[in-house]
DRENDO-1510 file (C-alpha; in Angstrom, 1 decimal, always signed):
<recs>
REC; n; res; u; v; w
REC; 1; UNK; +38.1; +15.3; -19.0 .
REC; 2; UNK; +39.0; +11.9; -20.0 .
REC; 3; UNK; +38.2; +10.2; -23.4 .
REC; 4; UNK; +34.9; +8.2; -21.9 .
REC; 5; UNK; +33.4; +11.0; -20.2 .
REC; 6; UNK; +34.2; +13.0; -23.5 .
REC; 7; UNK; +32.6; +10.1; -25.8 .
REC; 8; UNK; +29.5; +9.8; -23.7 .
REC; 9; UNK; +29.3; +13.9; -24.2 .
REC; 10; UNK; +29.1; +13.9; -27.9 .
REC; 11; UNK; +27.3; +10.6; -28.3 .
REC; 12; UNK; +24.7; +12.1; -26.2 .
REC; 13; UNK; +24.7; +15.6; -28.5 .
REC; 14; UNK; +24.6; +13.4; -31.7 .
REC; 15; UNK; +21.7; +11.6; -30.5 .
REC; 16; UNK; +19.9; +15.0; -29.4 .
REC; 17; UNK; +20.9; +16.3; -33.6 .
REC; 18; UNK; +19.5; +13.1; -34.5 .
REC; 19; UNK; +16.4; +13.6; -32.7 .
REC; 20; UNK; +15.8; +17.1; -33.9 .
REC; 21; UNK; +16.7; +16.3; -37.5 .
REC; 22; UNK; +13.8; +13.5; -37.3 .
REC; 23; UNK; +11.6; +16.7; -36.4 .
REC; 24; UNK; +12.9; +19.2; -38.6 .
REC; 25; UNK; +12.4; +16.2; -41.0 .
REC; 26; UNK; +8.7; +15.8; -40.2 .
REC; 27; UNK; +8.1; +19.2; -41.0 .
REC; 28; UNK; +9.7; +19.4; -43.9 .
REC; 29; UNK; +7.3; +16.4; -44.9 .
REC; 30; UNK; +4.5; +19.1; -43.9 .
REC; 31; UNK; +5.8; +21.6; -46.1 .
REC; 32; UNK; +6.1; +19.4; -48.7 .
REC; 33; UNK; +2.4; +17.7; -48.3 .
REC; 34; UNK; +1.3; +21.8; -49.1 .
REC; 35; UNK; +3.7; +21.9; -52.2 .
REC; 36; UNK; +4.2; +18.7; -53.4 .
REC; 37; UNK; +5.4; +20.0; -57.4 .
REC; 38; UNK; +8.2; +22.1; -55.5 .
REC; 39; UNK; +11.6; +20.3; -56.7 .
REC; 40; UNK; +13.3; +22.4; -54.2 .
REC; 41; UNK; +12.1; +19.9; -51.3 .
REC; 42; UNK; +13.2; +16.9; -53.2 .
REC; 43; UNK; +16.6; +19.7; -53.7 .
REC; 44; UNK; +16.7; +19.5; -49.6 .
REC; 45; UNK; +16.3; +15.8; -49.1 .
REC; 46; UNK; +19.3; +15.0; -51.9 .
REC; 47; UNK; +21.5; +17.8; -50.2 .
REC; 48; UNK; +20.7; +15.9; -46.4 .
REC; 49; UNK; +20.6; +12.3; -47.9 .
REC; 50; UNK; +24.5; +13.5; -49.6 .
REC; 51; UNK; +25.8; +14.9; -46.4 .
REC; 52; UNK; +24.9; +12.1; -44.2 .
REC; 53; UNK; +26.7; +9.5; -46.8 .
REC; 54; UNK; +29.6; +11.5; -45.6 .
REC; 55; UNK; +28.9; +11.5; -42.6 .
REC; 56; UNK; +28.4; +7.5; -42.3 .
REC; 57; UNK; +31.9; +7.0; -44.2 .
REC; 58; UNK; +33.2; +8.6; -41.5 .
REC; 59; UNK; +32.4; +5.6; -39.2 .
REC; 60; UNK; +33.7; +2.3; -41.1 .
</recs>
């Protein structure tokens, strides 16, 4: 496989986790709407919001 046909390949799967983290996200919201003096949602969203920090340093 050469290096565009491999690029396409994980831009594609990225955009497909991006898509699903927007539901997962949505549901999250849900839970939270139900619960919304549980810290350990606002625990979640630090631990996401950290992780993709790393995650856009990656890409400078």
């Amino acid at each position: 496989m050469n290096t565009t046909l491999q690029y396409k390949d994980l831009k594609d799967m990225i955009d497909e986790k991006l898509n699903l983290l927007n539901e997962k996200l949505k549901n999250h919201q849900d839970s939270f709407n139900q619960n919304p003096t549980n810290w350990g949602f606002v625990g979640d969203l630090q631990n996401i919001s950290n992780t993709l920090d790393e995650v856009l340093k990656s890409l400078k």
